[in-house]
matplotlib code that plots the C-alpha trace (Angstrom):
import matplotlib.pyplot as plt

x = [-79.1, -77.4, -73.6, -73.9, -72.0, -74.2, -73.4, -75.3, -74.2, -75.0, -75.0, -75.4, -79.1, -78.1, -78.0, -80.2, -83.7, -86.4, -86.7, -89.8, -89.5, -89.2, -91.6, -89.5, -85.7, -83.6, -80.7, -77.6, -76.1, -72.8, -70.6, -71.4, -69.0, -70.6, -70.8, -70.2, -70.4, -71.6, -71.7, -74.8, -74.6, -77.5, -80.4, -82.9, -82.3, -82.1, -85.3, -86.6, -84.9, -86.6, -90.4, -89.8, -92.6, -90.3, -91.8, -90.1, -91.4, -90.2, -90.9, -91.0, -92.9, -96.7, -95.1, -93.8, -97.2, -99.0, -96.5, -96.4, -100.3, -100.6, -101.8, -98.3, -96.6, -92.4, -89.9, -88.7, -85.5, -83.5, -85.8, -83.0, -81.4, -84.4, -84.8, -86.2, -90.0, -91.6, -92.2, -90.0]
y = [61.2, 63.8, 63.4, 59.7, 57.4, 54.3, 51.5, 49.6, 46.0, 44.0, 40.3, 37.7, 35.8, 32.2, 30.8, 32.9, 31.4, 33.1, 33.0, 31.4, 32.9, 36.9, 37.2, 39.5, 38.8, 36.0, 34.2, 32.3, 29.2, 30.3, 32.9, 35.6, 38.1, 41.1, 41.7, 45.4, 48.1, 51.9, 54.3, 55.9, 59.1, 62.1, 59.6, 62.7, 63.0, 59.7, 59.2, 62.1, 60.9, 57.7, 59.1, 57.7, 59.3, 59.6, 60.1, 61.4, 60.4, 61.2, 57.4, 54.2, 52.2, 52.8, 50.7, 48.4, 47.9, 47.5, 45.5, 43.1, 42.8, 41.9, 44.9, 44.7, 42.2, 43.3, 43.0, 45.2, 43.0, 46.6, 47.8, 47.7, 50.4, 52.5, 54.9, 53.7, 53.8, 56.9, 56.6, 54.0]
z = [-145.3, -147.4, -146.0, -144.9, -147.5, -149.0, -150.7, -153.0, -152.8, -156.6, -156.4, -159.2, -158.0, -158.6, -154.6, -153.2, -152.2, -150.2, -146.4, -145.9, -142.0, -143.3, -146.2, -149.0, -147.7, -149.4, -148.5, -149.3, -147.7, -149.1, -149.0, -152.0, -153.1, -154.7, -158.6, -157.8, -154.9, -155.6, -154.0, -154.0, -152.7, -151.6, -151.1, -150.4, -154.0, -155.3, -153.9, -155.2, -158.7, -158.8, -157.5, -154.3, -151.7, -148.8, -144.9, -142.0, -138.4, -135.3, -133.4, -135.6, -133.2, -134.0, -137.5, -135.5, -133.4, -136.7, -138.0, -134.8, -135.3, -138.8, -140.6, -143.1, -144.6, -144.4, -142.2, -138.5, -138.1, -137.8, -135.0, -132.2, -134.3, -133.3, -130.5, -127.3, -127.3, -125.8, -122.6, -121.7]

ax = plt.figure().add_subplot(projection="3d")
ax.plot(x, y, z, "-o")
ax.set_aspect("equal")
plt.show()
């Protein structure tokens, strides 16, 4: 998280309308080009920057199994980045 190179992605809002299936996510039937693309760097830091209360864990799926049963309201549609579950 401190080496990798990140890119914040800035686009102008006009097209975009929530996805009624992923509560929090919008979309555009179009294609957008960005506004403006930063890098943003060490984002230990910027988290730290911005008061950002940042957790490290070594599995993500107990989340997921709370996530799957209701108990939050976001989105897991990067969970096949994760590791295999334990176990498996």
């Amino acid at each position: 998280m401190r080496a990798a190179t990140v890119y914040r992605y800035e686009f102008d809002a006009d097209g975009f309308a929530p996805w009624e299936a992923a509560n929090g996510q919008w979309v555009c039937e179009h294609e957008v080009r960005p506004a403006s693309v930063t890098a943003v760097g060490d984002l230990i830091a910027a988290h730290a920057e911005a008061a950002i209360e940042l957790r490290v864990t070594p599995s993500l799926w107990p989340l997921r199994d709370l996530a799957v049963g209701g108990e939050f309201d976001f989105s897991i549609v990067r969970m096949h980045n994760a590791q295999p579950r334990p176990g498996s």
